[in-house]
C-alpha positions in Angstrom: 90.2 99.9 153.1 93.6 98.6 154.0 96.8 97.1 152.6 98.1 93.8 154.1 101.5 92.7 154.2 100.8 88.2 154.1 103.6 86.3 155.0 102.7 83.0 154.4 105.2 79.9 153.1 102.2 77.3 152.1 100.9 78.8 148.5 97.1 77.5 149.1 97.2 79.0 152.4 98.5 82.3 151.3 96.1 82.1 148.3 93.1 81.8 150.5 93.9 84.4 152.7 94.2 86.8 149.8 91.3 85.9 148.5 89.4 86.6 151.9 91.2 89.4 152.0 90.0 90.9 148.8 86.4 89.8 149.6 86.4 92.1 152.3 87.7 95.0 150.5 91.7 95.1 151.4 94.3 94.7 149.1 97.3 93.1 149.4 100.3 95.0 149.9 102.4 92.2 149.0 103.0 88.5 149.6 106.1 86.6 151.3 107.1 83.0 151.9 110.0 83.2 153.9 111.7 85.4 156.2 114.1 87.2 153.7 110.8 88.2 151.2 109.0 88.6 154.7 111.5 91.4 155.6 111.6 93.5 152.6 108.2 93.9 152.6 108.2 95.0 156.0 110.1 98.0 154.7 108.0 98.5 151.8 105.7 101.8 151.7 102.5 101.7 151.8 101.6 98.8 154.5 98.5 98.9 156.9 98.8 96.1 158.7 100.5 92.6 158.4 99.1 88.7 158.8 102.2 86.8 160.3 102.4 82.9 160.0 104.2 82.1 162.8 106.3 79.4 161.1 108.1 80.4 157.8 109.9 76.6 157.0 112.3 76.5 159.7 112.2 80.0 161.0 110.5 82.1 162.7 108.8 85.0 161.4 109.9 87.2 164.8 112.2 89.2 162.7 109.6 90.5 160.4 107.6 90.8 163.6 110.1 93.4 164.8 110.6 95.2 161.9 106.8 95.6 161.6 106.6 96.6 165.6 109.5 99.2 165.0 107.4 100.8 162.2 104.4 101.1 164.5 102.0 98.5 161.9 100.0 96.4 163.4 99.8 92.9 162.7 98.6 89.2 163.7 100.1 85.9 164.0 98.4 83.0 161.7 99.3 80.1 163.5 97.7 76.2 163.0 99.3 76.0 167.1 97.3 78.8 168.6 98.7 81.3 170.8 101.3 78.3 172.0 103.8 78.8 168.9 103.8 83.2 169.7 107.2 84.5 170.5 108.0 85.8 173.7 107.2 89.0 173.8 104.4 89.4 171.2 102.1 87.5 173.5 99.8 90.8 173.3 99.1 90.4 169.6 96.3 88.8 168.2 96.2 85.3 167.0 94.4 83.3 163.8 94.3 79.9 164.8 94.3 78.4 161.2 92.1 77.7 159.2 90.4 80.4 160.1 86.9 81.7 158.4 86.7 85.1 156.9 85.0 86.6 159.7 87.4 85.7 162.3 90.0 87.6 159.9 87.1 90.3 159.2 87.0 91.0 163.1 90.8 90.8 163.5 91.5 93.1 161.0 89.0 95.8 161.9 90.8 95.1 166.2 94.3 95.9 164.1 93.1 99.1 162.1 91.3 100.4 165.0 
């Protein structure tokens, strides 16, 4: 199975997802709330793919974006705006309109790690 990268900034949100995550057999490769944690762990070894919230406070998560694109890991936005909040340019990645059920993430996942 996988390790995820979540970056996340609400705690019951992030919680949740980690939880679904383990349910289905990932692990979590490590957990951000803002963009500075966000980017470190998009260096880190060892990550499979990424879940994005598209919002970090008052920044954008585009950076980590990047740094995860340049690194060749796949990832998805987790957004409660749907596709409309996706920076330019990552319009071609896939999308979690929040809340999302486990096998919404369950089919996303499997579409990343393909």
């Amino acid at each position: 199975m996988a390790s995820v990268l979540l970056v996340e900034d609400e705690a019951l949100i992030r919680m949740m997802i980690a939880d679904m995550l383990a349910e289905l057999g990932h692990t979590v490769a490590g957990e951000a709330n803002d963009l500075q944690g966000g980017l470190v762990l998009a260096s880190a070894p060892g990550v499979d793919a990424a879940i994005l919230d598209v919002q970090l406070g008052k920044e954008s998560s585009e950076p980590i974006a990047e740094a995860l694109r340049g690194r060749g890991i796949p990832f998805a936005f987790a957004s409660g705006y749907g596709a409309d909040g996706i920076p330019k340019g990552f319009k071609d990645h896939p999308v979690l309109q929040k809340p999302f059920p486990i096998e919404q993430l369950e089919r996303c996942l499997a579409a990343l790690l393909r």
